[in-house]
N, C-alpha and C positions, 0 to 999 in steps of 0.2 A: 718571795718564795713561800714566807711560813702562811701567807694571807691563802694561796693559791691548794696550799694541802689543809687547811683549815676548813676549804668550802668544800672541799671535798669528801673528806671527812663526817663535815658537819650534812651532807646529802647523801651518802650512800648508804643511810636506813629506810630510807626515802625510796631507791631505788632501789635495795630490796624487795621493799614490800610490791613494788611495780610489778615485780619478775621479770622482769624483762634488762636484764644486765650481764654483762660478760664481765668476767675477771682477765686479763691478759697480762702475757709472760713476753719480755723481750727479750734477746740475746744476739750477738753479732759486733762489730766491729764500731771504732769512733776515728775523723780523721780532722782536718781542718786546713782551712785555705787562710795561708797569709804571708807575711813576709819573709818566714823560715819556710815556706810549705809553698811554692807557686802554682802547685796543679791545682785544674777547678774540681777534680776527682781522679781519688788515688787510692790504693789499698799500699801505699808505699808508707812506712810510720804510723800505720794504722794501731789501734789497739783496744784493748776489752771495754764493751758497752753492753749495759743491763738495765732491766725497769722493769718496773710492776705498775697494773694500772687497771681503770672499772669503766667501760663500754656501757653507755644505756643509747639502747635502740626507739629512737623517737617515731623511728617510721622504719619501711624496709628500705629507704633509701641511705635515709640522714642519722647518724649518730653522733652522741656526744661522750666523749670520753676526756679521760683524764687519766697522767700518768705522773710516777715519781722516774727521773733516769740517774744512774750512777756512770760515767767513761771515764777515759783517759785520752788525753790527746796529746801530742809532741809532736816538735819541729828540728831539723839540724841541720845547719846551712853545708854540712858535707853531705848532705843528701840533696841538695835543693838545687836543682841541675836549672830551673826558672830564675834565678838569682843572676843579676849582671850589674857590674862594677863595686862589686863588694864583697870580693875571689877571698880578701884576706878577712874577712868579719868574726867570722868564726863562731857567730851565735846559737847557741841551742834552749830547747828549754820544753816541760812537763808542766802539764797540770791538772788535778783532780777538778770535773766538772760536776757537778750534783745541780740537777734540774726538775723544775716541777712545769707541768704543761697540762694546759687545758687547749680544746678543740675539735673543731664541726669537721665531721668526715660524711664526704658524699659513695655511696659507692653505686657504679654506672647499673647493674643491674642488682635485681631485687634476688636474694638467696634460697625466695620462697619459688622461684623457677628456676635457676642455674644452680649448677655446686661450684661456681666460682665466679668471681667480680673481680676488675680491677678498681681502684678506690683512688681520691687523691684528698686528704687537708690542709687546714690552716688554721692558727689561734694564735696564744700569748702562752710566753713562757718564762718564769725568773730562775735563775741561776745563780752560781757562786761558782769563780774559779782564782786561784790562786798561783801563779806561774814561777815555776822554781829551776835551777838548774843542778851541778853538783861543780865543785871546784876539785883543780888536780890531787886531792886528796879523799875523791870521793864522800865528799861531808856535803848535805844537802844547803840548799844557799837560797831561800826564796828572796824575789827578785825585786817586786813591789817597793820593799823600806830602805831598796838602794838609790833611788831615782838615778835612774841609769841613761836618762834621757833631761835630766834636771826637773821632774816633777816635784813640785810643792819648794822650790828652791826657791830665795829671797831674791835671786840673779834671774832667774825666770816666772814669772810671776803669770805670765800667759799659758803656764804649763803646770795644770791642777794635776793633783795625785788622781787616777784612777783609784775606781773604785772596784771592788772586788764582787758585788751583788748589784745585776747588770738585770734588764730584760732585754726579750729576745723574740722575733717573731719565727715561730718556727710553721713550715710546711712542704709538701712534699705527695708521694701517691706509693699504692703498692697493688699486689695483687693478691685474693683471698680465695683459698679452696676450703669448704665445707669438706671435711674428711669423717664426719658423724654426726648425726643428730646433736651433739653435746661441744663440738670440738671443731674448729676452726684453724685452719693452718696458713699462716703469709708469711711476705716478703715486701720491706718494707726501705723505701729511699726519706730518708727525713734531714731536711737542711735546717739551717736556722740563720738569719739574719740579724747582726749584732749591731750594736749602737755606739761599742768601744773598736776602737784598735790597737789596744792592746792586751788582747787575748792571751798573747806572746812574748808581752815587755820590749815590742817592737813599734816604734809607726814615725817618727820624726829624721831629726838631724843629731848630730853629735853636739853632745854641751863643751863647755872648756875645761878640759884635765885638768885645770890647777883650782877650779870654781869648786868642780865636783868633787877633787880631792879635801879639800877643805872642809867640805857640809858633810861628806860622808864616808872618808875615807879612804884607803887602799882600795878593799874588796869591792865596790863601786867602780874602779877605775877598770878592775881585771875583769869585772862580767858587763861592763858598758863595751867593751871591745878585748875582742880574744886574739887577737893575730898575734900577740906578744908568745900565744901556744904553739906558734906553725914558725917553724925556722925559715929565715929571709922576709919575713913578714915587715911591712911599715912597721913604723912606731904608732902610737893612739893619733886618729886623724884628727885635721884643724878641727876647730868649734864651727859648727857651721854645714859640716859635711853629709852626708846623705849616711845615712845609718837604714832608715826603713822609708813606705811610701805614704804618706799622709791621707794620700788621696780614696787610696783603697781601703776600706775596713775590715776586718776581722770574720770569718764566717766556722764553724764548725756542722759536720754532720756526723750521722748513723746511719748503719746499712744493718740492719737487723732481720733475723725471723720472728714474725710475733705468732705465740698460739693463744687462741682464745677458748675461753671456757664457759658454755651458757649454764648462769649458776638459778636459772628460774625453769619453770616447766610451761615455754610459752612455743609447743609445736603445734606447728599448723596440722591439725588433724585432716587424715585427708589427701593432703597435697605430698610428694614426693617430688624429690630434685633429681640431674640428671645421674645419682649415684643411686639413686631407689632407693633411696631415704626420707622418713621424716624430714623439715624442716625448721630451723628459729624462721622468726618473723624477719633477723636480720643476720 
């Protein structure tokens, strides 16, 4: 991630001096698909997602931009009506995600004839997320140093610690209205495609209570499985038993509106859009 804001950085004097760059503002919602979360899109557990980022317009079609994004995302299997045979699991869980994203955006028409396009990208992105929960005491509990699934455990050895700074290929489309010579206004669907699953401290089978208690403790045993919270619940299941789905990976998205702001003086003299305005090149 720190490489992806360094080139960034290290070029936007560069695109400066072009004029021909927008500075853009995100704001709108974060959500994620996974084994607490089953829908493929939901505004259910949604929560605050932000970014700042620098549009350079290579042509009127194609731009390259790049962003910093700050969400939030969470899962709770009392919300997860997509969940089946694991009524008593009882797992939840938060996590701060900080992203940095670079990527080629096509948009179908050019801005120097229409005041609006619909657009769609695609690029690389690195991250950092860290998944935490809170125990009956309300005292935050991050999840990772539990191996709650026997990662990094001497008894599982097939099952590595995840790691916490992931990349990610993020893409998606939206639509753009030119609302002034200066000022850009969208509406933006952005997925991303993940490499972990465990996004959510979710994705295997249950290790053996007495293994896991051993290498890690109590606290371990109580956020590897919650049912012991829900009265009539089983006790902790066999080793062996279905906890999450291996098969499916981890995904998160943003539903954002982004406004852009063209910070060069690159109007097409001349030419007016369908709002009888000046226009950017892009």
């Amino acid at each position: 991630m720190k490489y992806i804001l360094s080139f960034l950085l290290a070029f936007s004097p560069f695109w400066l001096i072009a004029q021909n760059i927008q500075f853009d503002v995100y704001a709108g919602v974060a959500n994620y698909q996974g084994d607490l979360q089953g829908r493929r899109f939901t505004f259910d557990q949604a929560k605050p997602s932000g970014g700042l980022g620098l549009s350079y317009g290579i042509s009127s079609h194609f731009i390259v931009r790049g962003a910093a994004h700050f969400m939030t995302v969470s899962g709770d299997d009392k919300d997860n009506s997509k969940a089946t045979g694991i009524m008593y699991r009882n797992l939840n869980f938060k996590s701060k995600i900080l992203e940095a994203q670079l990527a080629l955006e096509y948009q179908l028409f050019s801005l120097e004839e229409r005041s609006f396009t619909p657009y769609i990208f695609a690029g690389i992105a690195a991250f950092h997320f860290n998944p935490y929960s809170f125990d009956s005491l309300g005292t935050k509990v991050y999840l990772r140093s539990l191996s709650t699934e026997g990662e990094g455990l001497t008894a599982y050895p097939e099952r590595k610690p995840y790691k916490n700074n992931q990349i990610a290929i993020p893409f998606g489309g939206g639509l753009k209205l030119a609302i002034s010579p200066k000022i850009t206004l969208g509406v933006e669907l952005g997925l991303r495609k993940l490499f972990t699953d465990y996004l959510d401290d979710v994705s295997t089978t249950y290790v053996d209570s007495a293994t896991l208690f051993a290498a890690k403790g109590a606290q371990a045993i109580a956020f590897a499985y919650r049912g012991s919270e829900i009265h009539g619940a089983p006790p902790y299941p066999a080793a062996g038993s279905q906890r999450g789905n291996p098969k499916i990976k981890d995904w998160y998205y943003t539903t954002v509106f982004r406004m852009s702001f063209n910070l060069g003086n690159n109007i097409s003299e001349g030419k007016k859009n369908k709002l009888g305005c000046p226009v950017n090149i892009y």
